[in-house]
C-alpha positions as CSV (number, residue, x, y, z in Angstrom):
1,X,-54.3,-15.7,53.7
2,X,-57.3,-13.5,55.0
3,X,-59.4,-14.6,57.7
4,X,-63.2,-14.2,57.5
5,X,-64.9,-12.3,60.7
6,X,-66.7,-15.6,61.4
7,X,-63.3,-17.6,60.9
8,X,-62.0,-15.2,63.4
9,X,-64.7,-15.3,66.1
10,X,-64.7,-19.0,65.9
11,X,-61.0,-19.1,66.5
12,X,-61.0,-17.1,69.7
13,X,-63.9,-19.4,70.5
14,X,-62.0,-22.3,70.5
15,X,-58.6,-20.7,72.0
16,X,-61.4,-19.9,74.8
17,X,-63.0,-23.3,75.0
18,X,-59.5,-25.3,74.9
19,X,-57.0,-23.2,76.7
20,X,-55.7,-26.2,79.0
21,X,-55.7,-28.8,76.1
22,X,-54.1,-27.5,73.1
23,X,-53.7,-30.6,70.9
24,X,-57.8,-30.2,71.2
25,X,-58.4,-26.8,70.2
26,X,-55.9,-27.7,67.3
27,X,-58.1,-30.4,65.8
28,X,-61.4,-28.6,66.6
29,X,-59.6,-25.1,64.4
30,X,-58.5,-28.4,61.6
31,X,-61.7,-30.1,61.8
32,X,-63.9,-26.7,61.2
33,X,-61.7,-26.1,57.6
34,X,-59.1,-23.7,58.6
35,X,-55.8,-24.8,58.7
36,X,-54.0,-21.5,59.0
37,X,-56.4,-20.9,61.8
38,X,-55.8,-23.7,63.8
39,X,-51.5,-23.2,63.7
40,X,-52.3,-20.1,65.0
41,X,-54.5,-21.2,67.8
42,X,-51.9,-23.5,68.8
43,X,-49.1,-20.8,68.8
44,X,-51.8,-18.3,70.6
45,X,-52.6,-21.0,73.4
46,X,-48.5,-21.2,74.0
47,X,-47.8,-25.0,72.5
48,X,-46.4,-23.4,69.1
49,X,-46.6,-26.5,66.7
50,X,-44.4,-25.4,63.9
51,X,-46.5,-25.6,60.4
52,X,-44.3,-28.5,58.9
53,X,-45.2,-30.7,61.8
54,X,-49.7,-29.8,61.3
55,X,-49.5,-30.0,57.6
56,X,-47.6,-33.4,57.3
57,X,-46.6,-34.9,54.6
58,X,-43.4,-36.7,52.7
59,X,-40.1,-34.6,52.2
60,X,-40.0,-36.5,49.2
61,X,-42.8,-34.5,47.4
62,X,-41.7,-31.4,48.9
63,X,-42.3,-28.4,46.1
64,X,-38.7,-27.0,47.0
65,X,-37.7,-27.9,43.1
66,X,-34.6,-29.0,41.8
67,X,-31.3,-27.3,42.4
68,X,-28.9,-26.3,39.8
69,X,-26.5,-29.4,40.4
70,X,-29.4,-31.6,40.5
71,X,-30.6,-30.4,37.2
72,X,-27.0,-30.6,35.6
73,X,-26.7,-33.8,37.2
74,X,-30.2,-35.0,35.5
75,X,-29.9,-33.1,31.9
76,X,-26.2,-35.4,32.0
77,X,-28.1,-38.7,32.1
78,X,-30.5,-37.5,29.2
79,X,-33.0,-36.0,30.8
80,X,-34.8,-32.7,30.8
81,X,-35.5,-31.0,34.0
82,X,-37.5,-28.6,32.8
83,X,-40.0,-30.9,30.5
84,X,-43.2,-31.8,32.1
85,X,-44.5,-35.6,31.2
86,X,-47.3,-37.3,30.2
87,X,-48.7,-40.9,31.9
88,X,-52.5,-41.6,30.4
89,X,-54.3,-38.1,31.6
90,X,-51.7,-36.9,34.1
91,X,-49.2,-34.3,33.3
92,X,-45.7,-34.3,36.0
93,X,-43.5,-32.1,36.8
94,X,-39.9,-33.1,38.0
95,X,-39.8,-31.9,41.6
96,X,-36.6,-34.0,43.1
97,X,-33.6,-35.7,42.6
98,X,-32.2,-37.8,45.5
99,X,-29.2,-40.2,44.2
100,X,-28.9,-41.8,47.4
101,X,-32.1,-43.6,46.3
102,X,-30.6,-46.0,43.9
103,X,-34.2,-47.9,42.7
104,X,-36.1,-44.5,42.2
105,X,-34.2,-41.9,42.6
106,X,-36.8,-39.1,40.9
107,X,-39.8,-37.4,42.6
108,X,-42.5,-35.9,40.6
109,X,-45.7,-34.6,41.1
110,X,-48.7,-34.3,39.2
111,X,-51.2,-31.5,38.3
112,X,-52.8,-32.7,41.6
113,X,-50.3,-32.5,44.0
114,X,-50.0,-36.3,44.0
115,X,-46.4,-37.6,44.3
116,X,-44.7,-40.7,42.7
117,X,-40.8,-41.5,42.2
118,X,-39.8,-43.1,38.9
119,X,-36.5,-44.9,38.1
120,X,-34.2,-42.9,35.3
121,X,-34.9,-45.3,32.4
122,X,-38.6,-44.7,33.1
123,X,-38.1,-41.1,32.8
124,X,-36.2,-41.2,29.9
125,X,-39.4,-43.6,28.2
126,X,-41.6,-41.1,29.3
127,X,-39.7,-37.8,28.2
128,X,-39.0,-39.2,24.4
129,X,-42.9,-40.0,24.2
């Protein structure tokens, strides 16, 4: 990702402005729309956040994709890893498999980004529609 030359002056600005508090000058750089920015700000004033911990979120949903033995393991019970479903105007995508989550053991996401789990017999409903 490309900085702008504004982006950039208004990063050293804030490195400048919080040097002794860097939680602040993180939430300024996240508040002012640059994410990227503001990781860097924190690793430039010396309290190097790593990115996972800024941008948050649920391992669950993570876009790592399935592995080979998870998709074997899936494609076994009747279902096809690869094949994108449809729920009313949302399209998923099969992004996890966990087994040690007995009730909902598979995470997808949609064209959004928005993640949901689903049980296998859902899956299979959905798949065969």
């Amino acid at each position: 990702m490309q900085l702008a030359l504004t982006e950039i002056s208004m990063l050293d600005d804030l490195a400048q402005k919080h040097s002794g508090n860097p939680l602040a000058g993180l939430h300024a750089a996240y508040e002012a729309g640059i994410l990227e920015g503001a990781i860097r700000v924190a690793r430039a004033i010396g309290n190097a956040a790593p990115a996972a911990s800024v941008q948050g979120g649920n391992d669950d949903f993570e876009p790592a994709g399935l592995s080979s033995s998870d998709a074997a393991t899936l494609a076994r019970l009747g279902i096809d890893p690869t094949k994108k479903f449809r729920i009313r105007n949302s399209v998923f995508t099969i992004t996890a498999y966990k087994p040690s989550r007995w009730k909902f053991p598979i995470s997808a996401k949609t064209q959004n980004g928005t993640g949901y789990k689903f049980t296998i017999a859902q899956l299979k409903s959905y798949q065969q529609a």
